[in-house]
N, C-alpha and C positions, 0 to 999 in steps of 0.2 A: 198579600195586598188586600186592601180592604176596598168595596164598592162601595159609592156613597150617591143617593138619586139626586140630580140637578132639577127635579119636579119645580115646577111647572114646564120647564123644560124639553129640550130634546137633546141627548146626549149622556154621557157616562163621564166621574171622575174614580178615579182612581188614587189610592192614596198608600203609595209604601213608604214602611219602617224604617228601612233604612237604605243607607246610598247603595248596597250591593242589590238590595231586591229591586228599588228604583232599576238599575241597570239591566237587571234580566227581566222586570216589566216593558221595561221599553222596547226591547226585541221581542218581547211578546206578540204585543200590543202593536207593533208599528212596523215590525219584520226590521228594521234598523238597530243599529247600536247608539247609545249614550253615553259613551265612556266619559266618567267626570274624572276629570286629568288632572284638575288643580283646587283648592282643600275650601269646597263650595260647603256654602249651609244650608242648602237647598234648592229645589229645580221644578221646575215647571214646563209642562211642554203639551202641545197641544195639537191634535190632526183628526185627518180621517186614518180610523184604526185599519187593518187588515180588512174588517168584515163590512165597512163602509160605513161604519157608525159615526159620528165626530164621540171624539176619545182624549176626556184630558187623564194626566198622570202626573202626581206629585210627590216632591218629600223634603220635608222638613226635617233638621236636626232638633229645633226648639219652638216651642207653641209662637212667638213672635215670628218667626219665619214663616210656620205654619199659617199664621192671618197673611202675612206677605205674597204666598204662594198661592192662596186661596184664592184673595184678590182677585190676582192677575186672571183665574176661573170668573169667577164671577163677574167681571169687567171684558171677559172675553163674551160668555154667553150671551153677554147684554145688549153689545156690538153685533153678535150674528141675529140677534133676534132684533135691533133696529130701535133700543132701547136707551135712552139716556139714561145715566144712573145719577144723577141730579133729580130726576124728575120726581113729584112726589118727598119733595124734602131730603131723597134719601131712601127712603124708609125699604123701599123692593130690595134695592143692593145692602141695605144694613142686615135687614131680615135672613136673605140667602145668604150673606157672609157668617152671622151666626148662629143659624140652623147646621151649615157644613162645617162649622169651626166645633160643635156641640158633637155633631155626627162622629167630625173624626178622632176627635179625642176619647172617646167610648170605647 
C-alpha cells in the first residue's frame, strides 16, 4: 500500500493496488474486515484507525475510479475540517483532488 499526505490536513490516506491488498489493509488499519463480496471497481472507507488517527483507505481498479474514490477523501476531509468545497470557486478541493490523483498514480 502506498501513503499518500492529506497536507494541510490532519489525517492519513492510504491507497492499495488491488482488491486483495485493499482487504488485508483494512484489517490492518481498522482491526475489521472488508470482504468485497461482489465484482466492485473500487472502495473507499474511512475511520479512526487502530492508533486513533482518522485513516482513509482506497482502491481503485481504473484511474476514473480512482478520481471517484479520491473524492469521496477529499469531500470527507473537507466536512471534518468545516469546509465547503464550493468555496473559493473550487479551487482547495480541485487542487487536493489533483495533487493526490498525481501522488497516487506515481
Amino acid at each position: 500500500m502506498q501513503e499518500l499526505s492529506l497536507r494541510p490536513y490532519h489525517g492519513r490516506l492510504f491507497v492499495a493496488r488491488t482488491r486483495k491488498e485493499y482487504e488485508r489493509g483494512h484489517q490492518k488499519l481498522f482491526k475489521t474486515p472488508d470482504e468485497l463480496t461482489c465484482a466492485h471497481e473500487g472502495r473507499f472507507t474511512g475511520g479512526e484507525g487502530k492508533d486513533g488517527m482518522w485513516t482513509y483507505l482506497i482502491w481503485a481498479k481504473a484511474p476514473h475510479t480512482l478520481a471517484h474514490e479520491v473524492s469521496h477523501v477529499v469531500l470527507h476531509v473537507f466536512e471534518r475540517c468545516g469546509i465547503d468545497p464550493r468555496e473559493g470557486g473550487g479551487e482547495p478541493f480541485c487542487y487536493m483532488l489533483s495533487q493526490l490523483l498525481l501522488e497516487a498514480r506515481t
